[in-house]
C-alpha positions as protocol buffer text, in pm:
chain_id: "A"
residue {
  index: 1
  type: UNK
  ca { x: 1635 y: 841 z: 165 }
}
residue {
  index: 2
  type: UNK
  ca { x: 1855 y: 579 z: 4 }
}
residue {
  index: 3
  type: UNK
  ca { x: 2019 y: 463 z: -287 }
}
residue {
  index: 4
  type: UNK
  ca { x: 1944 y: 106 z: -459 }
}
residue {
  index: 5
  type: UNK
  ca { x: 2154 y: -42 z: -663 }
}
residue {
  index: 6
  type: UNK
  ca { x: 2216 y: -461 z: -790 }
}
residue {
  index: 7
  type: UNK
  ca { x: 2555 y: -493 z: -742 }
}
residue {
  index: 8
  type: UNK
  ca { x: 2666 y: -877 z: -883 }
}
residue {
  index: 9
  type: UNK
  ca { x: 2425 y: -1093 z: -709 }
}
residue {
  index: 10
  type: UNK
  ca { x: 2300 y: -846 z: -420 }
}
residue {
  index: 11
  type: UNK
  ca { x: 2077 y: -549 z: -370 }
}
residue {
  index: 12
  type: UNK
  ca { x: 2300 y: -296 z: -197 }
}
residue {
  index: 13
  type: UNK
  ca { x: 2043 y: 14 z: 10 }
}
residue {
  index: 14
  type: UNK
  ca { x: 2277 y: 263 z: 119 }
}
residue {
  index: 15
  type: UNK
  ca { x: 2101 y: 447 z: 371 }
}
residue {
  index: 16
  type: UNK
  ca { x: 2176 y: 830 z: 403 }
}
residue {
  index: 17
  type: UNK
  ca { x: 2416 y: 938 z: 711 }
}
residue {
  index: 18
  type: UNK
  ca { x: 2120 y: 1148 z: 863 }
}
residue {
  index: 19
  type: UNK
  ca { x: 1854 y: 833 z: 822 }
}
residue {
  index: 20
  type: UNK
  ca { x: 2103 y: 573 z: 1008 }
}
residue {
  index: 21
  type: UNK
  ca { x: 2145 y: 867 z: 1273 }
}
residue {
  index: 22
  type: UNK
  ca { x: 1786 y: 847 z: 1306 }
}
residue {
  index: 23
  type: UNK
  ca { x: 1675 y: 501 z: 1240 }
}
residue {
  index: 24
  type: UNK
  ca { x: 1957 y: 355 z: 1410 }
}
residue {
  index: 25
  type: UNK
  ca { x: 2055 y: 85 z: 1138 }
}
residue {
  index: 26
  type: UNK
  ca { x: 2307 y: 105 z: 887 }
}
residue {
  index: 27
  type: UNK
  ca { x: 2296 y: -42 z: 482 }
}
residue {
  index: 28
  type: UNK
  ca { x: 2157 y: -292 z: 381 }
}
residue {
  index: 29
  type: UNK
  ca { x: 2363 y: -605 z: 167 }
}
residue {
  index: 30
  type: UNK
  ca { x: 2097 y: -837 z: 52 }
}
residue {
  index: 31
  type: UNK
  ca { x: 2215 y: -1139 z: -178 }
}
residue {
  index: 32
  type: UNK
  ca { x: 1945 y: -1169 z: -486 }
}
residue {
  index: 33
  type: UNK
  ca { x: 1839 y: -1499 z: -397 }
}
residue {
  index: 34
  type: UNK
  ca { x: 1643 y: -1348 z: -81 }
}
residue {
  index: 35
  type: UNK
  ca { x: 1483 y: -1100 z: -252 }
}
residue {
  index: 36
  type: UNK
  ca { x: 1122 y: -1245 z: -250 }
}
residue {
  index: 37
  type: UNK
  ca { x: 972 y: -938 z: -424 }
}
residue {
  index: 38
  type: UNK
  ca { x: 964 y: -558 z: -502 }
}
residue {
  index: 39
  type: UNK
  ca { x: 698 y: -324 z: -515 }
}
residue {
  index: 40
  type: UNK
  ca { x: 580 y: 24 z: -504 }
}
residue {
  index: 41
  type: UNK
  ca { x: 390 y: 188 z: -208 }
}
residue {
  index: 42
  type: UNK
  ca { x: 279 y: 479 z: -39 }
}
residue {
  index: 43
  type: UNK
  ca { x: 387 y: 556 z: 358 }
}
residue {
  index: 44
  type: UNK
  ca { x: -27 y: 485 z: 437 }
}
residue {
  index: 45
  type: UNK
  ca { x: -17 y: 206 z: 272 }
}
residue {
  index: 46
  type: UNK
  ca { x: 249 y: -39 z: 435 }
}
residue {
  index: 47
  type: UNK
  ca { x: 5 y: 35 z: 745 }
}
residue {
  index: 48
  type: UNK
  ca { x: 264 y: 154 z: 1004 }
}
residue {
  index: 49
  type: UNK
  ca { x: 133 y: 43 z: 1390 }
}
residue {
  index: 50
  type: UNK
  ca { x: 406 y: 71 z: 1587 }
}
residue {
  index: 51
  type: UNK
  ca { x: 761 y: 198 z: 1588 }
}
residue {
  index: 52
  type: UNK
  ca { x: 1010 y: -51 z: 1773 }
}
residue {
  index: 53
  type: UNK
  ca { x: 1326 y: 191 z: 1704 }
}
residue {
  index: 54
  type: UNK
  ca { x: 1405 y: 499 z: 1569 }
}
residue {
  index: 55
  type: UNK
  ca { x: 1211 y: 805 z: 1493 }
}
residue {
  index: 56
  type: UNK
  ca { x: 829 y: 841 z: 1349 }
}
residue {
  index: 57
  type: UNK
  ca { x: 759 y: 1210 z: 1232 }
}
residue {
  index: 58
  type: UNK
  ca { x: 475 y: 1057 z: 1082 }
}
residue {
  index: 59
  type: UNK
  ca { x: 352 y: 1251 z: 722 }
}
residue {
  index: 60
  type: UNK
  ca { x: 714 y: 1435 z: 683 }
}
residue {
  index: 61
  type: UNK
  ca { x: 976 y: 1133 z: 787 }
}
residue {
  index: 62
  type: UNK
  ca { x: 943 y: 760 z: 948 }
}
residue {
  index: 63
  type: UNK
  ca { x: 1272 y: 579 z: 974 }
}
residue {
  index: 64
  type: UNK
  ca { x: 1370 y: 308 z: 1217 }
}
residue {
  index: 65
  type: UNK
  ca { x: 1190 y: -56 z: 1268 }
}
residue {
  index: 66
  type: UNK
  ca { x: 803 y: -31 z: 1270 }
}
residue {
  index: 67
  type: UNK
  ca { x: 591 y: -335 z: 1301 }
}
residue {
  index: 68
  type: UNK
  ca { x: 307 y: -340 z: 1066 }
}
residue {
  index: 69
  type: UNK
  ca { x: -13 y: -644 z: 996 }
}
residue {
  index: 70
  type: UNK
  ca { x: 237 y: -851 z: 836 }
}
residue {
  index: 71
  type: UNK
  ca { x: 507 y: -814 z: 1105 }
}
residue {
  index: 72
  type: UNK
  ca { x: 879 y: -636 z: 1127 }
}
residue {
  index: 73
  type: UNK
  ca { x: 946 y: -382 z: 828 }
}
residue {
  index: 74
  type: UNK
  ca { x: 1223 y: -111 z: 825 }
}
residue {
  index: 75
  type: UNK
  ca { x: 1095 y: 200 z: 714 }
}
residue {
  index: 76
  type: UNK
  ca { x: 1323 y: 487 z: 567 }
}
residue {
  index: 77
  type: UNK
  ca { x: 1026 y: 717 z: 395 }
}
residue {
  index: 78
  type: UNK
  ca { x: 827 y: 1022 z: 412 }
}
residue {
  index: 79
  type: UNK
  ca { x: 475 y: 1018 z: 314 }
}
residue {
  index: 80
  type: UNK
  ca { x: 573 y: 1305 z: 15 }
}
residue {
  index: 81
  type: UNK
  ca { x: 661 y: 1027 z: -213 }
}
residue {
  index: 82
  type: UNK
  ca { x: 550 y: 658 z: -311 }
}
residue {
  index: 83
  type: UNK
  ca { x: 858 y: 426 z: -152 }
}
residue {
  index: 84
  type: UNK
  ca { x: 1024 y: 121 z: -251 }
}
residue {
  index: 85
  type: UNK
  ca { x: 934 y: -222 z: -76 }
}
residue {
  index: 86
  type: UNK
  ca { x: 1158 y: -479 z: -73 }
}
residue {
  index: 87
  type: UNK
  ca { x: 1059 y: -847 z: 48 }
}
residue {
  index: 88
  type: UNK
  ca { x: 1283 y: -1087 z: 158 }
}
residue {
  index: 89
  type: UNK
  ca { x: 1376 y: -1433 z: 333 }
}
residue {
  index: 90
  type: UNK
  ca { x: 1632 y: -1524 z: 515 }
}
residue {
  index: 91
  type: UNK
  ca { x: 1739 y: -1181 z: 638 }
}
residue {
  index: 92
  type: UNK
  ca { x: 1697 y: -995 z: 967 }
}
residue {
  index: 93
  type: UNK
  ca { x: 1343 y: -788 z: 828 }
}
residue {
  index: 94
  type: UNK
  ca { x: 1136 y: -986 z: 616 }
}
residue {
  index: 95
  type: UNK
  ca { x: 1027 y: -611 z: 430 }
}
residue {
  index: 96
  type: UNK
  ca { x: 1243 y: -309 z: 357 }
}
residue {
  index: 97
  type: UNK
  ca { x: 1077 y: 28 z: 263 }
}
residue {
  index: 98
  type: UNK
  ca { x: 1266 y: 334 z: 116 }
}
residue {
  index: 99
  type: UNK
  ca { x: 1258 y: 628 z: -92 }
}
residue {
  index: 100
  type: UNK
  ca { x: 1428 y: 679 z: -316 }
}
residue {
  index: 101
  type: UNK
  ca { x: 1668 y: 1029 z: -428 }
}
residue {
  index: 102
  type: UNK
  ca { x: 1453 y: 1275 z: -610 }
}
residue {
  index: 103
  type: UNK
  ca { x: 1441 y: 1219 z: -977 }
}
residue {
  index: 104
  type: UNK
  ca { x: 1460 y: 854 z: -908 }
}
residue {
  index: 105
  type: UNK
  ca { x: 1092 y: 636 z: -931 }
}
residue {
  index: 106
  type: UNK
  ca { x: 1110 y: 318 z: -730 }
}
residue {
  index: 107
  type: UNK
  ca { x: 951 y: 139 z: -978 }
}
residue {
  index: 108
  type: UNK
  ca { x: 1248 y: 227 z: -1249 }
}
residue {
  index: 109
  type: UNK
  ca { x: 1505 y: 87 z: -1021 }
}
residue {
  index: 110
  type: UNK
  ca { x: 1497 y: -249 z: -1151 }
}
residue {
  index: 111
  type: UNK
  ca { x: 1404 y: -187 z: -1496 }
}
residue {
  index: 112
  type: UNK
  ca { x: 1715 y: 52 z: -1520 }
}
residue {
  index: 113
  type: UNK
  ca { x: 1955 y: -141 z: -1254 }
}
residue {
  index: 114
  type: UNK
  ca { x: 1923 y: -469 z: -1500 }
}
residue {
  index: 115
  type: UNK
  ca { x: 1956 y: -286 z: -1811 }
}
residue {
  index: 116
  type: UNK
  ca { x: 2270 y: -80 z: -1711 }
}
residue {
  index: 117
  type: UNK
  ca { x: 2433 y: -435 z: -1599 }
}
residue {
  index: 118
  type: UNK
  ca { x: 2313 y: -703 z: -1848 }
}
residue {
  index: 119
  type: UNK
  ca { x: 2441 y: -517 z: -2127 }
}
């Protein structure tokens, strides 16, 4: 699980202390201008093949580096809920794929990020 947040012009994922145990990766600091796009998916649908590093429990927890049809993505999701995606240039994974803390819908987080900053 991890928390998203815009943070002046970067998308900060803070990765849980358990999840960096097991995926072996720490946060994330992206600047906004590599952010590509952002969408909503289940943990069948970004079509996991293989897992490079970290740990695959597959339906209850996947977190490490997988590769998937459209090459390296970093995975830290359970197939229980629908995860954020996170496309990017420029930085060491072109996608990033999280959940997000109960109570919290991916797709809010930019809707409610923006909001809570532009005003």
């Amino acid at each position: 699980m991890a928390k998203v947040v815009f943070q002046d012009e970067s998308l900060e994922i803070d990765i849980s202390l358990i999840d960096r145990l097991l995926g072996f990766h720490g946060s994330f600091h992206i600047p906004l201008a590599h952010v590509t796009n952002a969408y909503v998916s289940s943990l069948e649908g970004l079509e996991l093949q293989y897992k490079l590093e970290g740990t695959n429990a597959g339906f209850y927890k996947s977190v490490g580096v997988f590769a998937n049809p459209e090459g390296l993505i970093f995975v830290d999701a359970s197939g229980a809920r629908d995860c954020l995606v996170v496309e990017m240039r420029g930085e060491r994974f072109p996608r990033i794929a999280v959940a997000t803390p109960r109570g919290r819908r991916p797709e809010s987080i930019g809707t409610h990020d923006h909001a809570a900053h532009s005003g």
